[in-house]
CHARMM-style PDB file with segment names, atoms N, HN, CA, C and O in Angstrom:
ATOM      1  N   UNK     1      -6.110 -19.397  20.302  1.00  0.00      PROA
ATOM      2  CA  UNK     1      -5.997 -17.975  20.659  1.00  0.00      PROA
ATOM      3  C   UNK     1      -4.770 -17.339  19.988  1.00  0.00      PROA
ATOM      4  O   UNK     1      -4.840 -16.211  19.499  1.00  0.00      PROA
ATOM      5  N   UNK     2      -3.467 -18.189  19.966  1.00  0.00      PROA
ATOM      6  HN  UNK     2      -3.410 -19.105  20.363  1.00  0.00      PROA
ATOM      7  CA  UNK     2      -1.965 -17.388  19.209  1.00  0.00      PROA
ATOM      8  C   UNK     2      -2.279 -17.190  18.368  1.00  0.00      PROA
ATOM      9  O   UNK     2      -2.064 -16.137  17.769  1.00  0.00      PROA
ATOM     10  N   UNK     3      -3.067 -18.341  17.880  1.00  0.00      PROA
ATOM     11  HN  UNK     3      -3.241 -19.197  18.367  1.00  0.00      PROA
ATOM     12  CA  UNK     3      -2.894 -18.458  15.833  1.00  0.00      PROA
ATOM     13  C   UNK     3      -4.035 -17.843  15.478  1.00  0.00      PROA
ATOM     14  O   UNK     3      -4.119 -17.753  14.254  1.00  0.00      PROA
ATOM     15  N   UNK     4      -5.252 -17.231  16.253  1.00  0.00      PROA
ATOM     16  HN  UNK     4      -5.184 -17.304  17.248  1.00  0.00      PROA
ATOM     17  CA  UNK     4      -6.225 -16.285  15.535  1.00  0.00      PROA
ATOM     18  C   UNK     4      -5.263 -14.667  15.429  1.00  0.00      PROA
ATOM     19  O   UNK     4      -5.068 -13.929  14.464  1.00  0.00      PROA
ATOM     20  N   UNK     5      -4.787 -14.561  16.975  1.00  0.00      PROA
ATOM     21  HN  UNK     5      -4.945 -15.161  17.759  1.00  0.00      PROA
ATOM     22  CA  UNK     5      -3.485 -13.574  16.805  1.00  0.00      PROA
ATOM     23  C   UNK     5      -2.685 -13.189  15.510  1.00  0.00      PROA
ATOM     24  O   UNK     5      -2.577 -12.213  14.768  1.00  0.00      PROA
ATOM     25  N   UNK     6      -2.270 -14.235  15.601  1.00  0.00      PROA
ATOM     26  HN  UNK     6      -2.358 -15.028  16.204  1.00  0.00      PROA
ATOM     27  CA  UNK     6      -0.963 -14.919  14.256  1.00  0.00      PROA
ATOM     28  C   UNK     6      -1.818 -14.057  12.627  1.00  0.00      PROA
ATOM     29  O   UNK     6      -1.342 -13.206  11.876  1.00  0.00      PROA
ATOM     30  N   UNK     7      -3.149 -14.728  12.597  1.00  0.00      PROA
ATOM     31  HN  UNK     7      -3.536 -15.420  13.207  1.00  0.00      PROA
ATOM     32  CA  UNK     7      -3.844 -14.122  11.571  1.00  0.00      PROA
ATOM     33  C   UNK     7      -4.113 -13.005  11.362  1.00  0.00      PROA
ATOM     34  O   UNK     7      -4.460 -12.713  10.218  1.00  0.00      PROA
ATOM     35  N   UNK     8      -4.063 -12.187  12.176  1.00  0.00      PROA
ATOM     36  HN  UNK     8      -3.781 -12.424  13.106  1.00  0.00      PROA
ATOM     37  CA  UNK     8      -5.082 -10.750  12.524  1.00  0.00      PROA
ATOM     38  C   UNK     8      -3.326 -10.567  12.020  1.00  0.00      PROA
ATOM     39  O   UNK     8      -3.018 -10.702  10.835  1.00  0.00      PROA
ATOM     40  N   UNK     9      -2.509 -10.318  12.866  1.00  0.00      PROA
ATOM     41  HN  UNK     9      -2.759 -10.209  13.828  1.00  0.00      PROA
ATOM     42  CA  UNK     9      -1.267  -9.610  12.185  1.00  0.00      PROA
ATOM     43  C   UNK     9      -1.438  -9.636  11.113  1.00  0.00      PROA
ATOM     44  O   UNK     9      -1.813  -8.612  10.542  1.00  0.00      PROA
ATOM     45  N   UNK    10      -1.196 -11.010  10.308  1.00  0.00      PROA
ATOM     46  HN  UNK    10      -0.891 -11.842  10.772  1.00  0.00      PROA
ATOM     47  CA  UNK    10      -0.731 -11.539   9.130  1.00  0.00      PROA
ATOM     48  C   UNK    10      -1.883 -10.343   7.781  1.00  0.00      PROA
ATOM     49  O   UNK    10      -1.409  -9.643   6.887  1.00  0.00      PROA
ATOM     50  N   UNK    11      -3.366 -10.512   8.122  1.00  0.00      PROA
ATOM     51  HN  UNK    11      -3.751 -11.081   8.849  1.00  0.00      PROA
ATOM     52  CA  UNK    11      -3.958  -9.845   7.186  1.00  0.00      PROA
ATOM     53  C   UNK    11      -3.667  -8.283   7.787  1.00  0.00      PROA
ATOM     54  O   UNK    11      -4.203  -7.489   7.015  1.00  0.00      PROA
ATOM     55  N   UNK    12      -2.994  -7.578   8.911  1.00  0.00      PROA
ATOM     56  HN  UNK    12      -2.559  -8.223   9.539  1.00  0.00      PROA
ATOM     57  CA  UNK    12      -3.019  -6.177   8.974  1.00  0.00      PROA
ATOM     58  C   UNK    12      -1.548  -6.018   8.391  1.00  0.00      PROA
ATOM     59  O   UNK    12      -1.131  -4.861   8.337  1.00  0.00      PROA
ATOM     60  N   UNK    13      -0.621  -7.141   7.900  1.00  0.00      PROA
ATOM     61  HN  UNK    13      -0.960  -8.081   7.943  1.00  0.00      PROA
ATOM     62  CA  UNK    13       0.550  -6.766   7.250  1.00  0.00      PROA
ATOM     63  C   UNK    13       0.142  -6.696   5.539  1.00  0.00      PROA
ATOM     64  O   UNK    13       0.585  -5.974   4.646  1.00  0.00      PROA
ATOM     65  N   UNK    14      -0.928  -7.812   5.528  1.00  0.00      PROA
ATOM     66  HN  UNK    14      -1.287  -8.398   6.253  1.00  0.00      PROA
ATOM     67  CA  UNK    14      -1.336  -7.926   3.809  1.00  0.00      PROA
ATOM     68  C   UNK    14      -1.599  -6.318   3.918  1.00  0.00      PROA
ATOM     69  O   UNK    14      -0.858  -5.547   3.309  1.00  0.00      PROA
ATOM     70  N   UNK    15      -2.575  -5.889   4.636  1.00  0.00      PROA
ATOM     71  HN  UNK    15      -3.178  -6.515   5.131  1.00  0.00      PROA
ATOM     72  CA  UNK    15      -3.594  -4.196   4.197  1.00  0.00      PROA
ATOM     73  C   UNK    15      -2.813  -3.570   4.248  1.00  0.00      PROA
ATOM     74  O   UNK    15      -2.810  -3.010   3.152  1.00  0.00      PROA
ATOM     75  N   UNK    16      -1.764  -3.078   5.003  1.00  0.00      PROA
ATOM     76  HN  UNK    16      -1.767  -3.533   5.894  1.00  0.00      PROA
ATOM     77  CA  UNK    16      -0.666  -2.340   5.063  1.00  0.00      PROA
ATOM     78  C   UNK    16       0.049  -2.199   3.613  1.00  0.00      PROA
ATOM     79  O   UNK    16       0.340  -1.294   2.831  1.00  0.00      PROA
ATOM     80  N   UNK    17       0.154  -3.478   3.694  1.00  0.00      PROA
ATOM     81  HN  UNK    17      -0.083  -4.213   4.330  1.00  0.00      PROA
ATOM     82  CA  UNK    17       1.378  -3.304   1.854  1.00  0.00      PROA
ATOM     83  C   UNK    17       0.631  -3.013   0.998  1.00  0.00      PROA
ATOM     84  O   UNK    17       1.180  -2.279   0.176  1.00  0.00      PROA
ATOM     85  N   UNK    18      -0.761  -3.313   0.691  1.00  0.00      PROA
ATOM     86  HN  UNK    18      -1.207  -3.909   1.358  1.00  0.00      PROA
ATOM     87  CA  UNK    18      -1.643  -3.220  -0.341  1.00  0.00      PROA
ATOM     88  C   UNK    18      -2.267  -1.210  -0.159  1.00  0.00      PROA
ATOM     89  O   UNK    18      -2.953  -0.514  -0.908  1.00  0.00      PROA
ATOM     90  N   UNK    19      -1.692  -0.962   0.991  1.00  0.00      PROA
ATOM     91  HN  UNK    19      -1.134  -1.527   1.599  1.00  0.00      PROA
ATOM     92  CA  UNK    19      -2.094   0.420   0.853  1.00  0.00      PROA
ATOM     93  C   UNK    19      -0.825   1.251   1.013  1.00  0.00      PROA
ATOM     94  O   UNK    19      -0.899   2.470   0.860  1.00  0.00      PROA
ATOM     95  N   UNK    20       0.026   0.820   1.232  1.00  0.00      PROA
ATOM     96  HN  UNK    20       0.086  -0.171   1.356  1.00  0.00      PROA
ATOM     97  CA  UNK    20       1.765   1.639   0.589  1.00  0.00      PROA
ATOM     98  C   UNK    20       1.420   1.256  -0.615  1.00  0.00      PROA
ATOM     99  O   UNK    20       1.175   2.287  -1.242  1.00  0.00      PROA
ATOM    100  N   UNK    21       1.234   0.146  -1.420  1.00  0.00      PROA
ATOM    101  HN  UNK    21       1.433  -0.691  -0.910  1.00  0.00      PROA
ATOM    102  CA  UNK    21       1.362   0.111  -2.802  1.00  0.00      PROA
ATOM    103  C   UNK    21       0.569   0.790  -3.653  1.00  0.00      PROA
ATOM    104  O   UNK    21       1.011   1.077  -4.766  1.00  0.00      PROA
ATOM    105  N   UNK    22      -0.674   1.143  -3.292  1.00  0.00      PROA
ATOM    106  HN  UNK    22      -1.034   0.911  -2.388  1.00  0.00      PROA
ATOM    107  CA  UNK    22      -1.646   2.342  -3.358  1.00  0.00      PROA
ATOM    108  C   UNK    22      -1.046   3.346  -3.939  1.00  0.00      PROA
ATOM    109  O   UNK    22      -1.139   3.909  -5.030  1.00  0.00      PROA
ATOM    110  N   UNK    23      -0.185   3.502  -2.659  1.00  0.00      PROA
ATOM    111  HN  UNK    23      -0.110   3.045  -1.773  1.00  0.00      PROA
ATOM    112  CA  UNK    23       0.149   5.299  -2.278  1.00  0.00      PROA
ATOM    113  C   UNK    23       1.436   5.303  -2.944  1.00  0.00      PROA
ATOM    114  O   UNK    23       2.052   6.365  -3.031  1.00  0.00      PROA
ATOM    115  N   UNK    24       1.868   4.322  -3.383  1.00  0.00      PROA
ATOM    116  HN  UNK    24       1.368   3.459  -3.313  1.00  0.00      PROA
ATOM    117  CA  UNK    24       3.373   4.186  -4.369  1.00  0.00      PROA
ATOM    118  C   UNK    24       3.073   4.510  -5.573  1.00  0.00      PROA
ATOM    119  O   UNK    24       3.788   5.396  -6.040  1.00  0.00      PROA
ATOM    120  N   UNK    25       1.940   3.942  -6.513  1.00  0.00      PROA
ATOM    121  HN  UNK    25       1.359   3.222  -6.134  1.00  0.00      PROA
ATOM    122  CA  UNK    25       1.265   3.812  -7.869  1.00  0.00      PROA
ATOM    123  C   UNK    25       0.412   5.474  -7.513  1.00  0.00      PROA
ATOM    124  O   UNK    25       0.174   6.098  -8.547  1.00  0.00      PROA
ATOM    125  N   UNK    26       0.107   5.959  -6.608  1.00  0.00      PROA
ATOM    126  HN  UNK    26       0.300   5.452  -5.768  1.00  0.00      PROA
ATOM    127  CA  UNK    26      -0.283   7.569  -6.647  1.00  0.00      PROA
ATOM    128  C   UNK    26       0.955   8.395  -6.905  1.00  0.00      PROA
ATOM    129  O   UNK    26       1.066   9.150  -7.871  1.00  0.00      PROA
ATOM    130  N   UNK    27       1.646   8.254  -6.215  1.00  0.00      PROA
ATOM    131  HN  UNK    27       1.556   7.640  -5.430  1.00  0.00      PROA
ATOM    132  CA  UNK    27       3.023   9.057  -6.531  1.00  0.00      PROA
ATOM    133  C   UNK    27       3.534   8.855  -7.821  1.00  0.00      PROA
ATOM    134  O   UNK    27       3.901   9.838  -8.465  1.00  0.00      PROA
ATOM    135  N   UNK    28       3.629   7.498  -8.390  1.00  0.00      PROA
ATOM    136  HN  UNK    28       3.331   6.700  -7.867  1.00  0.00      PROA
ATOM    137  CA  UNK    28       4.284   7.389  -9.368  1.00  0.00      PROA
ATOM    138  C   UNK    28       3.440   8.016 -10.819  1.00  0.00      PROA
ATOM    139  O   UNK    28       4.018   8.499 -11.793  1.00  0.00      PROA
ATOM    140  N   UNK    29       1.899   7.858 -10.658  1.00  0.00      PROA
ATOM    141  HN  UNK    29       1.430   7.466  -9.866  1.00  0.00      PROA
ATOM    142  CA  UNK    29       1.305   8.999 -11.530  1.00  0.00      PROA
ATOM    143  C   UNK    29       0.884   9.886 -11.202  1.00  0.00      PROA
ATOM    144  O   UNK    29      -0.074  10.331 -11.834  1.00  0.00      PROA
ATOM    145  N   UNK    30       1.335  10.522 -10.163  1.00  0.00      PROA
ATOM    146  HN  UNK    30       2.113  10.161  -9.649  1.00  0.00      PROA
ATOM    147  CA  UNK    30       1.188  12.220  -9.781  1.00  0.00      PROA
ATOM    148  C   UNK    30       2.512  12.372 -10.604  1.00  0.00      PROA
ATOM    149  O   UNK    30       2.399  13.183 -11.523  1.00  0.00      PROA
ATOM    150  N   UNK    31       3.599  11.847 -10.501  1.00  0.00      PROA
ATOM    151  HN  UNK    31       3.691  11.188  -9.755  1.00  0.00      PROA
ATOM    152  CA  UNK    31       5.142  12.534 -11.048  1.00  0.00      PROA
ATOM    153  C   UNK    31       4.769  12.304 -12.589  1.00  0.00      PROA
ATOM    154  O   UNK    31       5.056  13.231 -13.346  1.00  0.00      PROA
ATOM    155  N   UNK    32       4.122  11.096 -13.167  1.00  0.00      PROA
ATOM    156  HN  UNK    32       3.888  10.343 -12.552  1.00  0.00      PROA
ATOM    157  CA  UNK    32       4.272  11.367 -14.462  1.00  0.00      PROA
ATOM    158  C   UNK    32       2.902  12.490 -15.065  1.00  0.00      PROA
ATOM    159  O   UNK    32       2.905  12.773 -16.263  1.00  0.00      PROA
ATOM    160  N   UNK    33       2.095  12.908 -14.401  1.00  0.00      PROA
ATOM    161  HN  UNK    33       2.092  12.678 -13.427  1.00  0.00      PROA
ATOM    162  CA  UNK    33       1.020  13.492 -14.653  1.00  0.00      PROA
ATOM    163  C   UNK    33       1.628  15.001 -14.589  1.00  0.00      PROA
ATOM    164  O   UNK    33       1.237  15.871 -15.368  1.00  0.00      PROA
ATOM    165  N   UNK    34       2.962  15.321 -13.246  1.00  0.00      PROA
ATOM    166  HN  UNK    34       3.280  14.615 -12.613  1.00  0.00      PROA
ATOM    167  CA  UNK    34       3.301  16.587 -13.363  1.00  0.00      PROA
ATOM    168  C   UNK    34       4.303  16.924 -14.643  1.00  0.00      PROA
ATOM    169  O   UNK    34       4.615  18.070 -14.963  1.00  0.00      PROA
ATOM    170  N   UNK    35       4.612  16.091 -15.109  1.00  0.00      PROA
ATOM    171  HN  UNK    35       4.359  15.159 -14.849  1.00  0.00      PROA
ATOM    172  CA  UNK    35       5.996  15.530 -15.823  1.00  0.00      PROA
ATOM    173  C   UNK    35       5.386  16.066 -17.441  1.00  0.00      PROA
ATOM    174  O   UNK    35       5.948  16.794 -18.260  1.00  0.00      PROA
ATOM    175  N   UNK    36       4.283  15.520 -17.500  1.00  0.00      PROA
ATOM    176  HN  UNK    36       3.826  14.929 -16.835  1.00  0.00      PROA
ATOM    177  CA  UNK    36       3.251  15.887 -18.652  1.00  0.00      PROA
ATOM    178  C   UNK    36       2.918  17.374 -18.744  1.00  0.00      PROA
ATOM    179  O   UNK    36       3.039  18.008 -19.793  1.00  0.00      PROA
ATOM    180  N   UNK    37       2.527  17.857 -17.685  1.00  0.00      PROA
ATOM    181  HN  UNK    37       2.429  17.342 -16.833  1.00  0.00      PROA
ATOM    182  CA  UNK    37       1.976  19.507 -17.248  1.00  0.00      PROA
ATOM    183  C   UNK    37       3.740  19.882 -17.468  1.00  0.00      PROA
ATOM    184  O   UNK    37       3.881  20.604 -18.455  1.00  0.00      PROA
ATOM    185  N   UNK    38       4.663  19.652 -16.983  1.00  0.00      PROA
ATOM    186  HN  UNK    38       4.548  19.066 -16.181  1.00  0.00      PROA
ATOM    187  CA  UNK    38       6.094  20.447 -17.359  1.00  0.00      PROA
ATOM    188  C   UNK    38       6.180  20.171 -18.342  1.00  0.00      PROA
ATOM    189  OT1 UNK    38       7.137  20.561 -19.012  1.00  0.00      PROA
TER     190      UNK     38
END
């Protein structure tokens, strides 16, 4: 029962980072995409 617990965190910390890192690599070519348009 802990360690199915233990897992469920563990992959909602993997999805978490994998979707900040998403939203990091969006920002970082929204700025160079506006960067281009300036």
């Amino acid at each position: 029962m802990h360690s199915d617990l233990q897992k469920l965190a563990k992959q909602k910390n993997t999805s978490v980072r994998v979707i900040l890192q998403k939203i990091a690599k969006d920002i970082l070519t929204n700025q160079k995409d506006q960067h281009k348009t300036n």
